[in-house]
C-alpha positions, -999 to +999 in steps of 0.1 A: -157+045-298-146+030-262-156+058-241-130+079-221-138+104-246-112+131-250-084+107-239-068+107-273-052+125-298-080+122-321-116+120-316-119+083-318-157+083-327-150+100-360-124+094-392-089+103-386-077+133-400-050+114-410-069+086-432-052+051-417-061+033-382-053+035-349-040+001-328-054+009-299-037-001-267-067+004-247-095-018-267-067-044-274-070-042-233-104-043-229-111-074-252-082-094-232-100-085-200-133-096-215-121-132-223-104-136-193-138-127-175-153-153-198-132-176-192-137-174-153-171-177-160-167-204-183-147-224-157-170-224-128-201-232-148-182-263-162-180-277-126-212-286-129-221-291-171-189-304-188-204-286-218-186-253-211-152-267-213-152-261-252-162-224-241-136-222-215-112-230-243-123-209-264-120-177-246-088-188-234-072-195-270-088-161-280-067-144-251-036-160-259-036-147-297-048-111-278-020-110-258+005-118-283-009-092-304-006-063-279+029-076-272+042-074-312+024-046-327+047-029-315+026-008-285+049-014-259+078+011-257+110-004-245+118+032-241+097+047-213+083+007-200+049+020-210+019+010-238+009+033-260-017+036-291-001+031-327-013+056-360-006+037-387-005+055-422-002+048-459+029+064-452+042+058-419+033+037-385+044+064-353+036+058-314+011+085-302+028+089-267+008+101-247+011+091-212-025+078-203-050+052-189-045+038-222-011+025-214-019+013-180-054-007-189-035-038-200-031-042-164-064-053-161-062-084-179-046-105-149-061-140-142-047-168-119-060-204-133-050-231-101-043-266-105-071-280-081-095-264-104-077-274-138-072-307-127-109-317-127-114-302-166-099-330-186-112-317-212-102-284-206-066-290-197-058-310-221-066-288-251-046-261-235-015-281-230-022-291-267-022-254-277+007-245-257+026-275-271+022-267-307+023-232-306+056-222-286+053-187-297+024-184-274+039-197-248+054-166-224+019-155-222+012-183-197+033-178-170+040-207-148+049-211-110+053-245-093+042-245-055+052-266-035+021-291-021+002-268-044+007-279-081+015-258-106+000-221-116-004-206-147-011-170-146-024-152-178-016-115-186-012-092-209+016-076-194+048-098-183+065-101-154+098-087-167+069-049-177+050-050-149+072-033-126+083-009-152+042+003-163+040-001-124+063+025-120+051+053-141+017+043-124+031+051-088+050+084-096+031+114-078+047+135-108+030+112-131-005+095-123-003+089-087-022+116-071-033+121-034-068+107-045-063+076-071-048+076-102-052+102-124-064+094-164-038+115-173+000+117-160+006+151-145+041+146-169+020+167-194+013+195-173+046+210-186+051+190-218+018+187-236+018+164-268+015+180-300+010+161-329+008+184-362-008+172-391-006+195-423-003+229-404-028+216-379-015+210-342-034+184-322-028+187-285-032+168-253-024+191-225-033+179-184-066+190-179-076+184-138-108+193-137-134+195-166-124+200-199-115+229-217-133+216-248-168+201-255-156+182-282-147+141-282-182+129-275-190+160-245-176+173-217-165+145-199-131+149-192-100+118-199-073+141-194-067+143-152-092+136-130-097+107-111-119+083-125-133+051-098-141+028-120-108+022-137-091+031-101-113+000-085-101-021-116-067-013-113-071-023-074-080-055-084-055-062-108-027-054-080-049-076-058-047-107-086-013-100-094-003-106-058-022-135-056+004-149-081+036-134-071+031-129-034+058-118-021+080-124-052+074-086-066+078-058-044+076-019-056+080+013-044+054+031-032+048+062-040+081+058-066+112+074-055+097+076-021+122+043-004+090+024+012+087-007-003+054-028-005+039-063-020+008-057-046-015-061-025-003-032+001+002-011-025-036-022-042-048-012+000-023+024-002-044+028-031-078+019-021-072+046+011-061+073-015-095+068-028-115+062+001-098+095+015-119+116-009-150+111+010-136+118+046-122+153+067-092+158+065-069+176+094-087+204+086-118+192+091-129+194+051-137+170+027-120+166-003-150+154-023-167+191-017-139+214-028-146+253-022-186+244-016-187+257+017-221+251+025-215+214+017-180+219+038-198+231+069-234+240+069-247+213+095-275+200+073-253+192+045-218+183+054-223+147+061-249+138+032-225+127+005-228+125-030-209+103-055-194+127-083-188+114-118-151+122-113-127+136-093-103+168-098-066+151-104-047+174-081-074+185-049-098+160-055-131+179-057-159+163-071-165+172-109-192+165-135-226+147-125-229+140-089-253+109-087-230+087-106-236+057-077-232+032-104-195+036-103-183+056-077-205+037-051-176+015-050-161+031-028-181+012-005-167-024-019-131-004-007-143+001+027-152-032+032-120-048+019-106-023+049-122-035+077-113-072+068 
């Protein structure tokens, strides 16, 4: 179980109904993030104890062989430029397409490694050109870019250069997940076209869901399938931030799609960031988004400024949902303020 708990088709915490497995697109994700954060971790602490070069390696090998795995079991849909999770049966292997954060977390694995920092691990470099050398199947996981006075860049990520403008995208459509507050866990797309998924006579559905759930099943009443969530919107910031760190201004999208205004990643991460931040502040009409129809907490003058930080956010008005002291993840809003006023 990964949390995010009525995201899927199934209830992830319990046996499919179906017998089989699920490759999941989102914990594939996840453990590529995780070895990338290792790795940075890794790196710096060998600066000063040439010890953790063998870790360093490590956790770099171990997301190479993650990234080449989310790229051939066949997750990625050439299709709709999107990731989705995989039910594999006795009988049959089919994409569950649903159009979720679980296609757009492999964005979050996104690291930059630069030469100055490279070039003073020996030890480290050189068993990564070794692994690159011998194992050319590997290789368009580590993107390189020669600078010029610079060195050369390698930049490790799940998702290519060639996808990321295609998940990118989906991700920026206001029919899809962009919404005026952040990015919704769920694409509005299934507002109108729910997935169904029957399985002997039994119809499993994921329908848009913008506010809480309408079921207390998949691990309780936290809802996957709408609202805004910060702490995958914050990540998903920083991954725009780190990819434009890399590309510059190389990779340009849309933003929102369709809409003609073209940005670089890291106006579109700052577009986002305000989406977010806009949650918390009045509006032309004076209200804030945060407090939906609570009048008292609209305009009562004791109340209206003393703001709490709701588990999630409604994917369509934006009014707070679920627990309301959830400071552990929607404080970070304040981190997106900050990065504002710089």
């Amino acid at each position: 179980f990964l949390g995010l708990d009525n995201i899927g088709v199934f209830d992830r915490s319990a046996p499919l109904p179906t017998g089989g497995h699920i490759e999941q697109s989102d914990g594939t994700s996840w453990m590529g993030m995780y070895c990338l954060n290792m790795l940075a971790i890794a790196l710096e602490l060998a600066k000063e104890d040439g010890a953790y070069e063998d870790v360093a390696s490590k956790f770099f090998e171990h997301f190479v062989y993650i990234a080449h795995a989310m790229n051939t079991l066949d997750l990625w849909d050439e299709h709709d430029g999107f990731y989705y999770d995989v039910l594999h049966t006795e009988r049959q292997e089919r994409r569950l397409k649903v159009r979720s954060m679980v296609g757009l977390i492999p964005l979050f694995a996104v690291e930059t490694l630069e030469p100055e920092a490279i070039d003073r691990l020996h030890g480290f470099k050189r068993r990564m050109q070794w692994f690159i050398d011998n194992h050319p199947e590997f290789r368009p996981h580590v993107e390189l870019m020669a600078t010029p006075g610079v060195g050369q860049r390698r930049l490790l990520s799940i998702v290519s250069r060639a996808r990321l403008p295609r998940v990118l995208r989906v991700m920026l459509d206001e029919t899809e997940f962009l919404s005026p507050h952040g990015i919704r866990a769920l694409s509005r797309y299934h507002k109108d076209q729910p997935y169904v998924l029957s399985i002997d006579g039994t119809a499993h559905r994921v329908d848009y869901e913008p506010a809480e759930s309408s079921s207390g099943l998949f691990g309780g009443n936290s809802n996957w399938r709408g609202p805004v969530w910060f702490p995958v919107n914050y990540l998903l910031v920083e991954s725009l931030q780190k990819f434009h760190y890399f590309y510059g201004e190389t990779l340009t999208m849309e933003f929102p799609t369709g809409s003609g205004a073209v940005m670089n990643l890291w106006e579109v991460a700052a577009a986002l960031s305000r989406r977010l931040t806009r949650l918390f502040l009045r509006g032309a009409d004076g209200r804030r988004p945060v407090y939906g129809g609570t009048d008292t907490f609209q305009q009562d003058p004791h109340w209206r400024d003393l703001l709490l930080f709701y588990e999630y956010f409604h994917g369509d008005n934006g009014a707070g949902i679920g627990a309301s002291h959830q400071t552990g993840w929607t404080g970070l809003v304040a981190k997106l303020l900050q990065q504002s006023g710089e």
